[in-house]
N, C-alpha and C positions, 0 to 999 in steps of 0.2 A: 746325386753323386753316389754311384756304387761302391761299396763296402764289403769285404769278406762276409760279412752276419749277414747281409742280405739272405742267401743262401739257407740259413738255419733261421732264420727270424720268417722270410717273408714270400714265400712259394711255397708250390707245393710238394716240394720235396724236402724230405725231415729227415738227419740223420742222426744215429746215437750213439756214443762208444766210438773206440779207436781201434780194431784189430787190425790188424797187417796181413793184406791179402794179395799180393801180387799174382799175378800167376793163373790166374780164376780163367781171365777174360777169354784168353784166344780157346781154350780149350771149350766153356761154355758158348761162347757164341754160335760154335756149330747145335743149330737146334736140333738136329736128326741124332746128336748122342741119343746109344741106351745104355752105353753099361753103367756103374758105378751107381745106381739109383740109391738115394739115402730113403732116412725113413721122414717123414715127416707128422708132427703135429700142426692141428689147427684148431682154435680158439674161437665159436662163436660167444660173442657176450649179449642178451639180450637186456636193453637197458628201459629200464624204467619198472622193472618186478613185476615181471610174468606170473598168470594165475595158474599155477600148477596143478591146481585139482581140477579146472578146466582144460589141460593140456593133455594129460592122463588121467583118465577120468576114474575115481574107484565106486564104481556103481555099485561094489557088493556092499556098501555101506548105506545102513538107510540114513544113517544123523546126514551124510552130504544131502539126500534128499530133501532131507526136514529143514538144514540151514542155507538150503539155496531153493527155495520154490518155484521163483520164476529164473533163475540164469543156470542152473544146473544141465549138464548133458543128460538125455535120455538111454536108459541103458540098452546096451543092444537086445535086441531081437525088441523093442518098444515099435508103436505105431510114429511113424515119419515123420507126422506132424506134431509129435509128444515133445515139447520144450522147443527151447527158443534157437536152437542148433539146425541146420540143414539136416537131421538125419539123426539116429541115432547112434551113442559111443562104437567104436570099431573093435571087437572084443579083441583081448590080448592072450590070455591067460586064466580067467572065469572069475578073475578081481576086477582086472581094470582093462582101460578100452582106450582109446587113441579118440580125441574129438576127432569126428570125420570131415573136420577140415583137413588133417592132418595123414588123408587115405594116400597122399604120395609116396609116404613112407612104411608103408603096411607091407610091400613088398619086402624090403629087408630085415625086417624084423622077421617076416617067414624066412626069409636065407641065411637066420641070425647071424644079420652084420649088426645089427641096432639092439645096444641094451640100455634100459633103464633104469635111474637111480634114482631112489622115492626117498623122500622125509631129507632130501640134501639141504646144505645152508652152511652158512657160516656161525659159530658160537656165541658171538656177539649179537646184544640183542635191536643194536639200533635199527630203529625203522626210516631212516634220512637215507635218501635216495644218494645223495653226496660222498655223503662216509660211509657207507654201505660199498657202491659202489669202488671208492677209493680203496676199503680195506682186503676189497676181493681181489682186485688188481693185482695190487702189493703183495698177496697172500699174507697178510699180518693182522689176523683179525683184533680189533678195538685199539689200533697204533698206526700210525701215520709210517711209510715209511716211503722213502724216492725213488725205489726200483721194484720193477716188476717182479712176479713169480716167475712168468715165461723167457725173461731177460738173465733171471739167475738159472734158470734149469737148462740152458742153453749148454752144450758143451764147450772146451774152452777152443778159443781159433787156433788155423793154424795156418798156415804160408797156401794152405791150398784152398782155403773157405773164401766163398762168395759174399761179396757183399750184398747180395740178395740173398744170404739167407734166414732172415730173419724180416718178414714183411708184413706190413698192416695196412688194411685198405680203409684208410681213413685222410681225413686230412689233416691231423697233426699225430704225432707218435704217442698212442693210448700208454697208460702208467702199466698196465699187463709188460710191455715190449721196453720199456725205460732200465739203463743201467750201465754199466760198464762193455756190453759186447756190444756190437756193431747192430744195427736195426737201421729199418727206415722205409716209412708211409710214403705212399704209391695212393694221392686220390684219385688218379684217373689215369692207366698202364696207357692212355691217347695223348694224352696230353701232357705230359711226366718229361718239363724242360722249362728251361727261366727264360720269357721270353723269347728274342729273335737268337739267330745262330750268334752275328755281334756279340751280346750281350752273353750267351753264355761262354763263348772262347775269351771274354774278358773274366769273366767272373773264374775261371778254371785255370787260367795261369795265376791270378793273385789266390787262388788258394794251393797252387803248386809250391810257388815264392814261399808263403809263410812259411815262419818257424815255429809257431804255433801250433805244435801240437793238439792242440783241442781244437784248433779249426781245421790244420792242415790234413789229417788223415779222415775225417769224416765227409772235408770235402770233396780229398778225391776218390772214396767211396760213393758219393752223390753221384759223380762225373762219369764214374763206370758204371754205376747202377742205370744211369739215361743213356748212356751207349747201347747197351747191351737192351733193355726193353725196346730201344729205338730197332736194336736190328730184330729183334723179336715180330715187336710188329710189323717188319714188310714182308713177314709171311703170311701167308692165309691164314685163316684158322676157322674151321669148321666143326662144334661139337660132335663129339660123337654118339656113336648109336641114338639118335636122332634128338638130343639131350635137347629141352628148351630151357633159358634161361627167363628169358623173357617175363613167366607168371610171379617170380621169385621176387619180382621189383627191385630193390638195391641191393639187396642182400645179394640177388641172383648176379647183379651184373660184379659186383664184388667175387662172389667165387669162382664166374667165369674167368675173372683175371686171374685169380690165385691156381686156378686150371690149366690158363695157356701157359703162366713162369714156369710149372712145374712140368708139361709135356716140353719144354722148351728144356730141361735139363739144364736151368742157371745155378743151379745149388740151393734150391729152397728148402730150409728145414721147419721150421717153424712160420705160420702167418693166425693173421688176427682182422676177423672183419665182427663188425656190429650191427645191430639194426634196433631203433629208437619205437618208443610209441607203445610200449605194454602197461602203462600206467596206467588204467580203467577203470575210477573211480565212478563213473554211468556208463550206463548203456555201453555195458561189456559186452554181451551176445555177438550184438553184430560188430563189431571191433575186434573181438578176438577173433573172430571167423575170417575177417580180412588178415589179420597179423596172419594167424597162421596157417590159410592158404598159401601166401608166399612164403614164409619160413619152409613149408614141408616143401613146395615146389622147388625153391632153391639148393634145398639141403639134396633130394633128389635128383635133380641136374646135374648137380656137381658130380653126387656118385655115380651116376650112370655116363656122364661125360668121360670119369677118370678109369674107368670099365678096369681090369687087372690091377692096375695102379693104385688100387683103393688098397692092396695086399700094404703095400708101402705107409698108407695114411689114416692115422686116427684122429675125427675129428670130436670137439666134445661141446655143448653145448651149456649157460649157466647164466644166470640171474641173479641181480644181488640180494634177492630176498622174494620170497611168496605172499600171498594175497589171505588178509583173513578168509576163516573157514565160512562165516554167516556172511551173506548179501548182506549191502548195505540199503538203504533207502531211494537210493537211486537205479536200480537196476547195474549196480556195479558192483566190487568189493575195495578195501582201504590195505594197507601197508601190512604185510603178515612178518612172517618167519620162514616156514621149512617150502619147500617147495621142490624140485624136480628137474632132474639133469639128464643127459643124453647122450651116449657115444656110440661115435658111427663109422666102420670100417670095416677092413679084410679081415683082421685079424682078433676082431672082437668078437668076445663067445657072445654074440647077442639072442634073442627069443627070450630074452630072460629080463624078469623084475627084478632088479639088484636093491640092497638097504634091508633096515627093518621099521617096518608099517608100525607106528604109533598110535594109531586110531584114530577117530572124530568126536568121540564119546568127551564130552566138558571134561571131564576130568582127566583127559590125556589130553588135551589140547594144551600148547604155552600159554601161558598167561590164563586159561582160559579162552583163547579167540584163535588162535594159529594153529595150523600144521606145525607139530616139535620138528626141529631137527635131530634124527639119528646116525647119520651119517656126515661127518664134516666133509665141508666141498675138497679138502685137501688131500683126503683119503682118494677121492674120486680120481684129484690130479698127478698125484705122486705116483699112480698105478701108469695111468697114461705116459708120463715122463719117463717113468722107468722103461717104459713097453718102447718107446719111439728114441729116446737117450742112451740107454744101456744104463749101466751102475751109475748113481748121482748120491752125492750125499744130499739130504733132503734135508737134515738141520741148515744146511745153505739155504736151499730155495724157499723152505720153510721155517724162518728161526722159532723157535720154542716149542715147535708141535711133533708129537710122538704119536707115529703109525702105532696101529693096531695090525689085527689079521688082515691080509689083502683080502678085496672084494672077490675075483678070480674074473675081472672085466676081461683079460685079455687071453687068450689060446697062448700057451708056454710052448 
């Protein structure tokens, strides 16, 4: 027996929030808009704590050498076959190197679109993948809280905002995108409808009927959201400048959707995709080299896909915590602290190492075992909010945390 909650309970379309957006549709439907382009942000979360010191490698340190023997990257200008890495590190700046899985993106970093942010992390010391990740989401570090960072930094609707704008390519709505504004998870921009036509022209009049405010407007946000991807996709869509998505694996085919909504001009401000599997307790070498072959390939497609359009999008990358500093016994490392963040766009002053470097020396390490963190992850994001939102009050998005000096991530 079909049910209104069908809809939010049990498909793959998810939606959050109630804004009032009439008005969107006939205008975004034409995909050939160009004017009016907003800015947008995008959110990759990498889940399971990425080893940061093997993602940006600081060769100029010898203790990385001494605490990782056998998994450590070799520093550039090293012999090819020195460490357990395809190659050795891709120099950056005469500290640190980019593992040369990660040579897709060597290119922007010379066009400084790509800047880095070293010793990032959240304050809180837990090392639980669960709360970790929970409290990054939330932006509330060591507190539980039900709505996202990206969900509060959202500006507020207005009669003219899409209901796609606010997108996660997931299949339920990640705690980042959770809250009072309108969102909603897109697992697959092919497949994105309940069922036969039947089935969804019933489900779409009894959520027209309700009085139900909490069902009624999110589901006809759903209703328009699968109109509108529906007419999207009976256009072609061919990357550009010969962009492949393909090496990217999920990730890639994730940003290729978050690619075609946004040349399609629906109102996308905000999206959020993930990709699983950096947990590397053994036999990290060759594991990370897979992860982040497709991470750089993906991240790469996308920008080369979105070719001027990147002027418009800052995308930013983060993990909910880093990898100890010493290998463990298995050819892998165990649950850290500080680790390493990413931002990728037009408009970002990139070529540059952003943070300040802590060292490797035991006695700057946390705990003794970790990369400290120096830079809190929210500094990272409040810069980007501001950059892609305009004026935000950030005690909203962030309760209790007080900015310091900006980083100067972004070109004024």
């Amino acid at each position: 027996m079909l049910t209104r909650r069908v809809l939010l309970r049990g498909s793959a379309v998810v939606v959050a929030g109630a804004g009032a957006m009439p008005g969107w549709l006939a205008r975004a439907a034409d995909s050939s808009e160009t004017g009016g382009r907003k800015k947008i942000l995008i959110a990759i979360f990498q889940r399971g704590a990425a080893d940061g010191l093997n993602i940006v490698v600081p060769f100029a340190e010898k203790r990385y050498y001494a605490m990782r023997p056998s998994i450590a990257v070799a520093a550039p200008g090293s012999n090819m076959n020195n460490g357990p890495f395809a190659g050795p590190a891709i120099d950056l700046d005469g500290r640190f190197g980019l593992n040369p899985a990660l040579e897709a993106l060597k290119p922007f970093w010379d066009r400084k679109q790509l800047a880095i942010v070293e010793a990032t992390g959240s304050p809180d010391p837990s090392r639980s993948h669960f709360d970790a990740q929970d409290y990054m989401e939330s932006g509330t570090p060591g507190k539980a809280s039900s709505d996202g960072w990206l969900n509060r930094a959202l500006p507020v609707a207005t009669p003219e905002t899409s209901p796609l704008r606010a997108i996660a390519m997931s299949a339920q709505l990640p705690h980042t995108l959770r809250g009072e504004r309108s969102a909603i998870a897109i697992n697959n921009s092919q497949t994105f409808q309940l069922g036969n036509q039947d089935t969804t022209n019933i489900l779409e009049s009894m959520y027209s009927a309700t009085h139900d405010v909490r069902l009624g407007q999110p589901g006809k946000d759903a209703f328009a959201a699968m109109k509108m991807i529906r007419t999207v996709n009976q256009q072609p869509y061919t990357p550009a400048q010969g962009a492949q998505y393909g090496p990217g694996g999920e990730l890639g085919r994730s940003l290729q959707q978050v690619a075609r909504l946004i040349k399609a001009n629906v109102g996308v401000e905000a999206a959020f995709a993930e990709v699983d599997g950096w947990d590397h307790h053994g036999n990290e070498a060759s594991q990370l080299s897979n992860m982040l072959r497709q991470f750089g390939s993906a991240l790469s497609a996308f920008a080369s896909d979105m070719g001027d359009r990147m002027e418009d999008i800052v995308l930013v990358t983060m993990s909910e915590f880093g990898r100890t500093a010493e290998e463990n016994g298995n050819g892998g490392t165990d649950h850290g602290h500080g680790n390493v963040m990413m931002v990728l766009g037009g408009q970002v002053a990139g070529g540059k190492i952003y943070g300040t470097w802590p060292g490797l020396e035991r006695e700057q390490l946390n705990e003794g075992r970790d990369l400290a963190v120096t830079t809190d992850f929210r500094a990272v994001l409040s810069e980007v909010i501001g950059g892609q939102f305009g004026p935000t009050d950030f005690g909203k998005v962030f309760p209790g945390y007080q900015a310091g000096a900006p980083l100067g991530l972004l070109r004024v």
